[in-house]
N, C-alpha and C positions, 0 to 999 in steps of 0.2 A: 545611449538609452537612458532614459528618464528612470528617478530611483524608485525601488521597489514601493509597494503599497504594504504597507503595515498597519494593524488593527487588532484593537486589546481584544479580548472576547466579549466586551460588556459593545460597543461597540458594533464588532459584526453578530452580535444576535438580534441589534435593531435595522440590519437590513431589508430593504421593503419588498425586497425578492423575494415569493415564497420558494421555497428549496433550497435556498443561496448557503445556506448553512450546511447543508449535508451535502451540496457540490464541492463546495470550496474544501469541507473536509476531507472528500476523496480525492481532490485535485489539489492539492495549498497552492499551487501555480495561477489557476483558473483567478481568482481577484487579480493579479496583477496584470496577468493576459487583458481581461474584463476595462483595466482602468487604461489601460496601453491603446486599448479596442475603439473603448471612449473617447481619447484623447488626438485618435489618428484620424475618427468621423465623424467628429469636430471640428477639426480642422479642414477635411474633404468638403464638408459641407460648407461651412464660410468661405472655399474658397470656388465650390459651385455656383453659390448664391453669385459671389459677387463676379462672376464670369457670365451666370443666366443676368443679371441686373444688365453687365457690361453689352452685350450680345443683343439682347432682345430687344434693349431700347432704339434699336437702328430700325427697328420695326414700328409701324403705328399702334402696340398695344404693350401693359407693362406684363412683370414677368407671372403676376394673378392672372392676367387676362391669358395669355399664350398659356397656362398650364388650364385652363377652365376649358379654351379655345384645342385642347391637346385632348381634357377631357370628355368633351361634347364630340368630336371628330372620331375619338376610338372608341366610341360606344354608340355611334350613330344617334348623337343627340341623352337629351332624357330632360327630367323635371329639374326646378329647384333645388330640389331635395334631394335629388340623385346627385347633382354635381355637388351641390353643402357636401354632403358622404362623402363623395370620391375627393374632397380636395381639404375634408377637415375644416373644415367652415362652420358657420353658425349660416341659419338660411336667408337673412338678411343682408348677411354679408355677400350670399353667392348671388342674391340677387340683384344688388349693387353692381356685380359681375359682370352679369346676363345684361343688365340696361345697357351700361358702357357699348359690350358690344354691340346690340341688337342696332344703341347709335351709329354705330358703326360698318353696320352693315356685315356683319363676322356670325348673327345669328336669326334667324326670322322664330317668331313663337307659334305655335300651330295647336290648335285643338286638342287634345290627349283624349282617344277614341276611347278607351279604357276604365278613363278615370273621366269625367266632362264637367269635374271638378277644377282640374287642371290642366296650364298648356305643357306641351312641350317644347322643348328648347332645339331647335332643328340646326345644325352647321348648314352656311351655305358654302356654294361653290368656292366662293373669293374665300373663308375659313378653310377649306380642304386645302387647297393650293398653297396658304399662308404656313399651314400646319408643316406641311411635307415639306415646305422650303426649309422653314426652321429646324425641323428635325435632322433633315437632311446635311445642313451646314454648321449644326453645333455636334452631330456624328461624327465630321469630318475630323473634329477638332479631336475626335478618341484614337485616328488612324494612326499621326505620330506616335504615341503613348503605347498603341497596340504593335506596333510594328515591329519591336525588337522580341516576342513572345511567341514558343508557340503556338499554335493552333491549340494543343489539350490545353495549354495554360491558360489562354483567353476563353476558352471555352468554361473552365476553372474557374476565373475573375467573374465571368458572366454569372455561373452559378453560385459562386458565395453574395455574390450583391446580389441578388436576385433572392434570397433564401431568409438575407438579414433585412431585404423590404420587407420580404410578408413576414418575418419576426417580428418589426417594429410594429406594422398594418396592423397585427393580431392583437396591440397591446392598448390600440386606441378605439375609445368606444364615438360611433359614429350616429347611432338613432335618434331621433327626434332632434336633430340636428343643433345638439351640443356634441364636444369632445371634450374627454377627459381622458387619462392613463387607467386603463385596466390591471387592475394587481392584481 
């Protein structure tokens, strides 16, 4: 185990957490749990990334495109603007996105009845089938992992990742399509 986290008092009063002080006070455990926390989904993460990088590229689209292509698929489509949100983008960027595929033939643009300001961004057929295979064979890849686990356990796993997405999701501001961290 990596060594404890220690901090003078002048120090954890300039933490950018609001409450973090009056947590930590009823908890003195909680900072170090917190950096341990840190330091464990950090490392999950670089080594998802570099698994979705490794994986995806056996595909014709990179790992923006398949998460944009994953976007547009579970929400049956939407704007510009809606995928910028959903994937933390700025809307230039997601629209760089949307051309890629649209070359690609992964998305057609359609009229936005709603709005006739804007199109929508429609998944086709050949993106629904791309989506499901993908999901379907980087799931696979959780069976071994999951296999020595309870059912409650995994069900357990499911829920804390599932709990500390929309923790993180909550903390980024998504409108007008900048991101920034919400404090």
């Amino acid at each position: 185990m990596k060594d404890q986290v220690t901090m003078d008092a002048e120090t954890l009063a300039e933490l950018p957490v609001a409450g973090a002080l009056s947590a930590v006070a009823a908890d003195p455990q909680l900072l170090n749990d917190a950096a341990r926390l840190r330091e464990n989904l950090s490392e999950l993460i670089r080594v998802i990334q570099f698994r979705d990088r490794d994986r995806v590229c056996c595909y014709d689209v990179s790992v923006s495109q398949c998460y944009a292509l994953e976007a547009l698929v579970d929400e049956d489509g939407g704007t510009v603007n809606d995928l910028a949100a959903r994937l933390y983008l700025d809307k230039s960027t997601a629209s760089r996105l949307a051309n890629g595929l649209e070359k690609k033939g992964y998305i057609r643009r359609v009229p936005n009845a709603e709005d006739g300001r804007s199109v929508l961004l429609q998944p086709t057929a050949k993106a629904r089938k791309l989506v499901e295979r993908i999901k379907w064979e980087l799931a696979g890849e959780y069976v071994d992992m999951l296999a020595d686990f309870d059912p409650e356990v995994r069900d357990s796993i499911n829920a804390v990742a599932g709990r500390l997405a929309r923790a993180f999701a909550a903390k980024v501001e998504v409108s007008a399509g900048t991101c920034c961290v919400v404090r």
